[in-house]
C-alpha positions as CSV (number, residue, x, y, z in Angstrom):
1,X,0.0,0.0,0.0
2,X,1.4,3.5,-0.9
3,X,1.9,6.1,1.6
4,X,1.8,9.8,1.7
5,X,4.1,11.8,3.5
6,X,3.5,15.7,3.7
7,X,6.8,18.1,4.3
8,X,6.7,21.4,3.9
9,X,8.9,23.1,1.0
10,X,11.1,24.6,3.6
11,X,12.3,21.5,4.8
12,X,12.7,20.3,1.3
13,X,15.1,22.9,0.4
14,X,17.0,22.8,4.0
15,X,18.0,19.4,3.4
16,X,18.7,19.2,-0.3
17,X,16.8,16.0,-0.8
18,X,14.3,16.0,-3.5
19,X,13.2,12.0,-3.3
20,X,10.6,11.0,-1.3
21,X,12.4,8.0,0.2
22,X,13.7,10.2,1.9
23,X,10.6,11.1,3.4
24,X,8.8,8.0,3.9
25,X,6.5,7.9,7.4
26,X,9.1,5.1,9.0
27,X,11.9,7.4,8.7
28,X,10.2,10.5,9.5
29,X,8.7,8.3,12.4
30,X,12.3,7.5,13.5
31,X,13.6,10.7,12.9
32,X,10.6,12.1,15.4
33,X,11.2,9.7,18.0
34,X,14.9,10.4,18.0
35,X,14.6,13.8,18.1
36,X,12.5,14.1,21.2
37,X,14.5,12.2,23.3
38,X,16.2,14.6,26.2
39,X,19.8,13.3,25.2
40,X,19.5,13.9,21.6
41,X,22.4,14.9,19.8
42,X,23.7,15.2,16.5
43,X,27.0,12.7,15.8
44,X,28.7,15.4,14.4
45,X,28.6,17.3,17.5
46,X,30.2,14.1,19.3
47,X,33.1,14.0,16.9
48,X,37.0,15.1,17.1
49,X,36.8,16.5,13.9
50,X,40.8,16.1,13.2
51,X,40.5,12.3,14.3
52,X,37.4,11.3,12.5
53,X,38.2,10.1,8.3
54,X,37.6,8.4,5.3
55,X,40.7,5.6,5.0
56,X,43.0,5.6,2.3
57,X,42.2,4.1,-1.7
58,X,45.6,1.5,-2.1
59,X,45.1,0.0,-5.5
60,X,44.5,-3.7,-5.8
61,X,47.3,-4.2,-7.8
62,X,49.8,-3.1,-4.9
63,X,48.5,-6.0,-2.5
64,X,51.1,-8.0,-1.6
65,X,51.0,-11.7,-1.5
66,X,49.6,-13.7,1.6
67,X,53.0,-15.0,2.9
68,X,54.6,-11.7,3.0
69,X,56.6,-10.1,5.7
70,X,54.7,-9.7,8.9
71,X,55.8,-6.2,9.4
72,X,53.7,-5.3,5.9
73,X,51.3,-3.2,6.6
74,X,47.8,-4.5,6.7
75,X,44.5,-3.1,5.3
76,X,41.1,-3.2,7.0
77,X,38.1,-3.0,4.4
78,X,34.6,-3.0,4.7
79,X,34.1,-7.4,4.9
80,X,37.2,-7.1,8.0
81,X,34.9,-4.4,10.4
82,X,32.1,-7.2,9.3
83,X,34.1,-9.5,11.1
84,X,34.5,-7.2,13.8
85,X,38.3,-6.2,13.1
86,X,39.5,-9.5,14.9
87,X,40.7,-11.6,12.3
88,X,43.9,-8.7,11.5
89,X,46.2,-12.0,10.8
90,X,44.2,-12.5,7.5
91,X,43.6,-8.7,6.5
92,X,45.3,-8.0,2.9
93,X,49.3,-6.6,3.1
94,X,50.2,-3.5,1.4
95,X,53.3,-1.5,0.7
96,X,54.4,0.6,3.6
97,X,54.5,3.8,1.4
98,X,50.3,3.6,1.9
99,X,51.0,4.9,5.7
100,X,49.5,7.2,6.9
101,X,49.3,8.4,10.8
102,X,45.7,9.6,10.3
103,X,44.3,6.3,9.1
104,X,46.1,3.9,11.5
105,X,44.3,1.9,13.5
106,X,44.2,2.6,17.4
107,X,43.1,0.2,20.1
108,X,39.5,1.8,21.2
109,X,38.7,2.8,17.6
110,X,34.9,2.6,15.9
111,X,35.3,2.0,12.8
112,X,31.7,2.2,10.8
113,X,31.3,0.7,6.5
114,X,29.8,3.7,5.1
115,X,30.0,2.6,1.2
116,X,28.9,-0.8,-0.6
117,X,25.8,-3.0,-0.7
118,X,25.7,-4.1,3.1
119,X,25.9,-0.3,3.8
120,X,23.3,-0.7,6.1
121,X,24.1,-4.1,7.9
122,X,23.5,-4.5,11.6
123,X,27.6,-5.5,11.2
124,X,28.7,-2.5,9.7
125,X,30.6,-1.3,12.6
126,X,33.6,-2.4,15.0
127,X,35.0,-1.3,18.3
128,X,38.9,-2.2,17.7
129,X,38.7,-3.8,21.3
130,X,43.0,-4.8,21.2
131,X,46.0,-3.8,19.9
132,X,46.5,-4.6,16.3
133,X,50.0,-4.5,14.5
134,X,50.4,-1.4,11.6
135,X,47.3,-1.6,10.3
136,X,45.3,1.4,8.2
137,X,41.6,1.3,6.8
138,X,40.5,1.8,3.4
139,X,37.9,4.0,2.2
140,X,34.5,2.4,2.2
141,X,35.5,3.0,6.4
142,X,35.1,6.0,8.4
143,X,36.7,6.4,11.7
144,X,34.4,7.6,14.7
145,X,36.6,9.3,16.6
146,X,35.0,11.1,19.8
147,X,35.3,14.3,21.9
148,X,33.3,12.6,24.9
149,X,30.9,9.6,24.1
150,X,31.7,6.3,25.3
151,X,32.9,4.3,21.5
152,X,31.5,1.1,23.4
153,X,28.2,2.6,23.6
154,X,28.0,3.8,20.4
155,X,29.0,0.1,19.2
156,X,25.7,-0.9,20.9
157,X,23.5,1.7,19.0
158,X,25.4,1.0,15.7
159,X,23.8,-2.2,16.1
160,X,20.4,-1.2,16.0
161,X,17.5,-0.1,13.6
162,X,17.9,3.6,15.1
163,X,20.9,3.5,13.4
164,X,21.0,1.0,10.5
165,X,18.1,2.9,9.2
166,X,19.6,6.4,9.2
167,X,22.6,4.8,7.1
168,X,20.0,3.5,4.5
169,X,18.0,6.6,4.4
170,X,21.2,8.6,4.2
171,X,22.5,7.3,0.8
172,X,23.7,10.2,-1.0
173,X,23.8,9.1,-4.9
174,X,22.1,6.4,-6.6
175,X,24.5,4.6,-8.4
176,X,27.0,4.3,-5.5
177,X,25.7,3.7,-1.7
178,X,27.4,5.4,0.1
179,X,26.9,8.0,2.8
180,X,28.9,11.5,2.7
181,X,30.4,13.5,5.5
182,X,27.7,15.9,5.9
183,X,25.3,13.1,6.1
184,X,27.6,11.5,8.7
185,X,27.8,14.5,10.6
186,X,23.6,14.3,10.4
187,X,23.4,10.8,11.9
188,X,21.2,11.5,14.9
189,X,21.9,9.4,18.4
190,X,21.3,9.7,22.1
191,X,24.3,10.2,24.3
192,X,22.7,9.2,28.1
193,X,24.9,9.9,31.4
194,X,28.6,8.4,31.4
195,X,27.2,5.7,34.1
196,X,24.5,4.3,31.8
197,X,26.8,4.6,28.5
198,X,29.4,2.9,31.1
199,X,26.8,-0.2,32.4
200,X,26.2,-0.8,28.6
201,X,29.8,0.0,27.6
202,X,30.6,-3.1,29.6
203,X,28.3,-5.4,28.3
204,X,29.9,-4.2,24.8
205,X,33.3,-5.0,26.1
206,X,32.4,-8.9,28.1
207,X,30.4,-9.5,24.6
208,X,34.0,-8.9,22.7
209,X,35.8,-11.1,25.4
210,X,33.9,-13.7,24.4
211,X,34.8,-12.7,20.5
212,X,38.2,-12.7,21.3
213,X,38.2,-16.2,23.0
214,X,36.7,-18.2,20.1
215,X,38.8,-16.1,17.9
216,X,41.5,-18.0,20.1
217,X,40.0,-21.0,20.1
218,X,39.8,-21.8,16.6
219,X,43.1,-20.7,16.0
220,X,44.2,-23.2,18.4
221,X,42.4,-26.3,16.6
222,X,43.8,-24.6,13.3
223,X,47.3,-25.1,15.2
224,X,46.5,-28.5,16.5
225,X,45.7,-29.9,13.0
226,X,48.1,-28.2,11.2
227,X,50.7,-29.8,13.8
228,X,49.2,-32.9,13.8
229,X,49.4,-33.4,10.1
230,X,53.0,-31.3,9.6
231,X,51.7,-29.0,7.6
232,X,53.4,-26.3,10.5
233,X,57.2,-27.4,9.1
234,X,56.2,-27.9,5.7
235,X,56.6,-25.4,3.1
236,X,56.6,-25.7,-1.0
237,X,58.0,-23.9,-3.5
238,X,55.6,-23.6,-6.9
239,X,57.4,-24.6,-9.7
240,X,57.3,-22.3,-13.2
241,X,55.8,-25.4,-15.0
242,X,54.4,-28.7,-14.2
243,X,54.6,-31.5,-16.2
244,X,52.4,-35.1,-16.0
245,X,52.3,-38.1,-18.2
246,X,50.1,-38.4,-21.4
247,X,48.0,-41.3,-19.9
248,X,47.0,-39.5,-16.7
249,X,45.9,-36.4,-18.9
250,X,43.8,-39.0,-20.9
251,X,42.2,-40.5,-17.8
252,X,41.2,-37.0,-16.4
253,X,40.6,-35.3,-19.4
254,X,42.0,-32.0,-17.8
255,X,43.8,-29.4,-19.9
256,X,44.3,-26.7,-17.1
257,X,47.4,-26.5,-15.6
258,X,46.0,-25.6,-11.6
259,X,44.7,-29.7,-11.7
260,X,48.2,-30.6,-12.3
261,X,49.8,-28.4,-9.5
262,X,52.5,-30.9,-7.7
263,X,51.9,-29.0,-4.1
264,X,49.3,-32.0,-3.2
265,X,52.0,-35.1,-4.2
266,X,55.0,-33.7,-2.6
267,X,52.8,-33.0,0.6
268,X,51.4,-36.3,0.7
269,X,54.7,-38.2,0.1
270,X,56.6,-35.8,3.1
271,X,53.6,-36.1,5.8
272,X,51.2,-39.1,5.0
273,X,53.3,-41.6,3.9
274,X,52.7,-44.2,6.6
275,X,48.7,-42.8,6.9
276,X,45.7,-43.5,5.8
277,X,44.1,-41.2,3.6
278,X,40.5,-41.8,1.9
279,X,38.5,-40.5,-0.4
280,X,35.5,-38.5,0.6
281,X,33.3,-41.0,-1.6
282,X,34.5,-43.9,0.9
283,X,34.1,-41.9,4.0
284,X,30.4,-40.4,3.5
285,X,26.9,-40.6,1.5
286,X,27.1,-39.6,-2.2
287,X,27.2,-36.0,-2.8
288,X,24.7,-33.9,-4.2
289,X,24.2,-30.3,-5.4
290,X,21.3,-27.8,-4.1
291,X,18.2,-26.4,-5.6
292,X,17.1,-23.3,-7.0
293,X,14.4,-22.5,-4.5
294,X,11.5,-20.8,-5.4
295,X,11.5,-18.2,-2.4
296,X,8.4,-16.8,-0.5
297,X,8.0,-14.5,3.0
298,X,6.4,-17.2,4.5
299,X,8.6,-20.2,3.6
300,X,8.5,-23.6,5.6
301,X,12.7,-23.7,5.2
302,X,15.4,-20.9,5.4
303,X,17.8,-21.2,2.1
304,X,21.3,-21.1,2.4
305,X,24.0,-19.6,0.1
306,X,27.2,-19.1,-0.7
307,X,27.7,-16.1,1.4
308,X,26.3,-17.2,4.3
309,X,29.4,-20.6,4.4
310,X,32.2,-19.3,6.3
311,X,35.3,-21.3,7.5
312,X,33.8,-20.0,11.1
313,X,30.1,-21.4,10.2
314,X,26.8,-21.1,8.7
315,X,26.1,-17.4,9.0
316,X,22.2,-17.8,10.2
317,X,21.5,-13.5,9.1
318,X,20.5,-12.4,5.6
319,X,18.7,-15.3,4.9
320,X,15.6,-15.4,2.3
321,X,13.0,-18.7,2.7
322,X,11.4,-20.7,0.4
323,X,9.0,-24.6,0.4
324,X,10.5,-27.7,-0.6
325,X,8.6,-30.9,-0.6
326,X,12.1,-33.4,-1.5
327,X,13.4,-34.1,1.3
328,X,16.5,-35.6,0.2
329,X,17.1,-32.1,-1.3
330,X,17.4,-30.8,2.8
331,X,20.9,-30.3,4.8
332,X,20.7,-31.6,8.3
333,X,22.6,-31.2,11.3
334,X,25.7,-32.9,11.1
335,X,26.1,-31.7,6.9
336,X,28.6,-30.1,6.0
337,X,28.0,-27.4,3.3
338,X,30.9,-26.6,0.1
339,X,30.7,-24.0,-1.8
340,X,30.8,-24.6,-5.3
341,X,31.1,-21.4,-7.3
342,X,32.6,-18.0,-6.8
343,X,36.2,-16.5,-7.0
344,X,37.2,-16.4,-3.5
345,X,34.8,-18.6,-1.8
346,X,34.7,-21.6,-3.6
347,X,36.2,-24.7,-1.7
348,X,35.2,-22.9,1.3
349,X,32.7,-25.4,3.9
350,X,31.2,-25.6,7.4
351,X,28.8,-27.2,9.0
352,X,25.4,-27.0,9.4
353,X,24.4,-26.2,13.4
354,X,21.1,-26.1,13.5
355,X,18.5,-28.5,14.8
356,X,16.1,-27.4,12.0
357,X,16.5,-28.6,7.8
358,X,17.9,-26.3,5.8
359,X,17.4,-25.3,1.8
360,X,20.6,-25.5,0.3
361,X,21.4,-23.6,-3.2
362,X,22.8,-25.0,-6.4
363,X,25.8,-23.2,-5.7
364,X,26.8,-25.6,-2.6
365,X,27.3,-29.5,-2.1
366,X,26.0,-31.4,0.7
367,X,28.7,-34.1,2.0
368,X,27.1,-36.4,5.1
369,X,29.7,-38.1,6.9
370,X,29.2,-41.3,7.7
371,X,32.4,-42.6,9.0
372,X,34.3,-39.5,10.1
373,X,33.2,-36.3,12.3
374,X,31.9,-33.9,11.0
375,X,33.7,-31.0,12.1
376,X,37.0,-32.4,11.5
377,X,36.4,-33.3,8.3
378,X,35.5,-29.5,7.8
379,X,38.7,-28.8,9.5
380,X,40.7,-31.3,6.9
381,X,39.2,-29.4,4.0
382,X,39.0,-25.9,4.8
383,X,43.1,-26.9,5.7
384,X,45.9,-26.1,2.9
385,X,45.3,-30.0,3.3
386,X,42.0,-30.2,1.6
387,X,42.4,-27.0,0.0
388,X,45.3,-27.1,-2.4
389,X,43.2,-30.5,-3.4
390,X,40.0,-28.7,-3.8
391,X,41.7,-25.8,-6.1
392,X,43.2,-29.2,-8.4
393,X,39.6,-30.5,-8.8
394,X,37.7,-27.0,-9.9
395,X,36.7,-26.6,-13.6
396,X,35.4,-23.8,-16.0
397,X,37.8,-20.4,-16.3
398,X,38.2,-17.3,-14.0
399,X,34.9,-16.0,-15.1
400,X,32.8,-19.5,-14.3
401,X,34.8,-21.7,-11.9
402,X,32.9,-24.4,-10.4
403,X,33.4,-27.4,-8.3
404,X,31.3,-30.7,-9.2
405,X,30.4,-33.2,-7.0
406,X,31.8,-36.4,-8.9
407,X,35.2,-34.1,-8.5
408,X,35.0,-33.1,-4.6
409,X,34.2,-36.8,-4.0
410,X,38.2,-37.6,-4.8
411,X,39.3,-35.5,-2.5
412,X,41.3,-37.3,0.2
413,X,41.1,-37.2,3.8
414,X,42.8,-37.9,6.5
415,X,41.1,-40.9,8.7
416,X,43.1,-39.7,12.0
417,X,42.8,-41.0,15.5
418,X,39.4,-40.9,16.6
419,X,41.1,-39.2,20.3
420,X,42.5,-36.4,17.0
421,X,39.0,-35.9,15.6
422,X,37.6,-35.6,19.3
423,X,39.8,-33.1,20.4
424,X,39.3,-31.1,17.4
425,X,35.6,-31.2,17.9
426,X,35.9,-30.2,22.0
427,X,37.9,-26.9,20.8
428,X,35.1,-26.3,18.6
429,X,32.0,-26.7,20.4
430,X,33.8,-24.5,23.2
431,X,34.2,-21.6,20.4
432,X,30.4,-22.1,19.3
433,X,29.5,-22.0,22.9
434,X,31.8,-18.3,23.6
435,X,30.5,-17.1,20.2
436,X,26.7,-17.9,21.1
437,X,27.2,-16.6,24.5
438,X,29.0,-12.9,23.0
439,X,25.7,-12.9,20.7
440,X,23.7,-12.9,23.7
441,X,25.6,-10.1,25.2
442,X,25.0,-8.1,22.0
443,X,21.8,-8.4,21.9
444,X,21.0,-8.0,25.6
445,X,23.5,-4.3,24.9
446,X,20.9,-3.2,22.1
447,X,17.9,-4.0,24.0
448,X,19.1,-1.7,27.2
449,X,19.5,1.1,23.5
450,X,16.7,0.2,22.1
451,X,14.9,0.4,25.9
452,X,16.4,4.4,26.3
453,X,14.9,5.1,23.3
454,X,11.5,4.0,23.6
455,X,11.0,4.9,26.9
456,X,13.1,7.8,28.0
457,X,13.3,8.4,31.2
């Protein structure tokens, strides 16, 4: 149903904006509610103006490769403050001439995505809760830097629709989202007495405690594996050129030169020479490929996709639903979920959590263990183990890659000590547990927002 707002011309020409989005009775409603409460204020009038900026613009082509020197710089872009700036160790390197004291990062930094597509995701924003080695942010990042205002419970408002919906409303051109600095300035917030800022403020920083210790946590069963296996004290050097026999390019009927890469034979004679190793095929049910789901609002099943697989887990926001009657078609608890497709996230798995079935797309495949856990057989493949295999078995050029299931069924694994797998599960489960419990925090921190704002006291 269409609805009408009425502004008078005044306002119109005060703020410059001439389309009725704009204007729309939910954000006019927002903007009322907001604006009557007794600690409204203005962000701009928060701000250290010689603090708060845009990052820096390094072109792509100066990144510097993965294994490069740990005193490269590193860059934080808009997908790392998604992540809530804690997984620096993976951030992209850059050449030291990008430097720049303004745009380094400092322990106790907000950090807000103010340009992209997810402009207006309840994740756009971090509070840099540790130190972080040289590190500078691009420029779809603005830096909040304040005068007074707790950052930590600004983190918390961030977080909800008071704000997400300002960032939306706040786009300032139509063919790039993005919000300027006069509109950031605009952003309107509450800014209570330092001992309620400071009560949520510590919610916001136990919530981040808990970040940081399943942060830890994985990296630990990372370590473990990657001990366990060798793959800690074993490095490889890519050769110019590979070379294999006539016969084995016959069998396969591969003409690329990636499903010939050596890295996966010289590993397996150095570390697995005296272990088992079995194909996937042996090890679970057959794999299969998703559906294109024919989505509705009021779905039976939530449908994942590629975007929501992360090394981490099935992300469980941003999901669309849809019916299915085929049950084999369903991913259970227990599944784990590959990505299939896409430059930079295929080979990437997890999986599946949830006690419910879940729709998965045709851009993932379903593997089922049958005969080895579950999360360490994600473990094994998301591993330069299962990964250098993985990049051997993809087909199509840059443009179309894509992983087949009768090709991700040869991939090896590792059948390892069940008291291994166990161990690798317990770290884990006690990661899920920190991460569900920090998620809790966060959402009791926006409630206690959310609460001030509805009813002011």
């Amino acid at each position: 149903m269409s609805q009408i707002s009425l502004i008078q011309n005044s306002r119109v020409l005060i703020d410059k904006r001439f389309d009725a989005e704009y204007y729309s009775p939910e954000y006019l409603a927002l903007e009322e509610k907001i604006g009557a409460h007794p600690n409204f204020c203005s962000l701009g009038s928060l701000l250290d103006k010689k603090s708060s900026c845009y990052g820096v613009l390094p072109k792509s082509k100066d990144y510097l490769a993965p294994e490069a020197d740990d005193s490269a710089l590193r860059l934080c872009r808009g997908e790392d403050v998604r992540s809530n700036c804690l997984k620096w160790d993976e951030w992209v390197k850059i050449p030291n001439e990008y430097r720049s004291e303004r745009s380094l990062i400092r322990n106790g930094d907000l950090l807000i995505l103010i340009k992209g597509k997810t402009i207006d995701s309840e994740d756009g924003v971090s509070w840099v809760s540790e130190e972080i080695p040289d590190s500078i942010f691009n420029g779809s990042v603005f830096r909040v830097a304040l005068k007074e205002a707790d950052p930590r419970f600004l983190y918390a408002f961030f977080r909800t629709p008071f704000f997400t919906k300002q960032k939306r409303r706040f786009i300032a051109n139509a063919t790039v989202e993005y919000n300027s600095i006069g509109q950031i300035a605009k952003y309107m917030t509450i800014c209570p007495p330092a001992e309620i800022q400071n009560e949520i403020g510590q919610i916001v920083e136990r919530h981040y405690e808990l970040l940081r210790k399943c942060r830890d946590l994985r990296l630990e069963a990372g370590a473990l594996l990657d001990s366990e296996m060798g793959l800690d004290k074993f490095s490889f050097h890519h050769p110019l050129a590979y070379t294999a026999n006539s016969s084995e390019v016959l069998i396969s009927r591969r003409f690329d030169p990636e499903h010939y890469n050596p890295e996966f034979t010289v590993m397996r004679k150095a570390l697995f020479k005296n272990r088992i190793l079995k194909s996937i095929q042996t090890l679970s049910a057959p794999l299969i490929t998703g559906v294109q789901p024919l989505y509705t609002d009021s779905g039976r099943y939530s449908v994942i996709n590629s975007k929501h697989i992360a090394t981490t887990g099935v992300r469980e926001d941003e999901r669309r639903r849809a019916d299915w009657v085929s049950t084999k078609d369903l991913a259970y608890k227990g599944d784990i979920l590959l990505n299939a497709t896409g430059r930079g996230t295929i080979g990437r798995c997890a999986v599946v959590d949830e006690a419910g079935p879940v729709i998965f797309d045709v851009c993932i495949i379903r593997i089922r263990p049958l005969e080895i856990d579950p999360i360490f057989c994600s473990a094994l493949l998301n591993s330069r183990f299962g990964q250098v295999q993985i990049e051997s078995h993809i087909r199509g050029t840059s443009g179309q890659l894509h992983l087949y299931p009768k090709d991700a069924s040869k991939v090896l694994l590792w059948d390892a000590p069940k008291e291994l797998q166990s161990e690798i599960r317990r770290l884990h489960e006690r990661a899920t547990e920190a991460e569900s419990d920090s998620k809790r925090l966060l959402e009791e921190a926006k409630a206690r927002v959310e609460q001030l704002i509805e009813e002011p006291v």
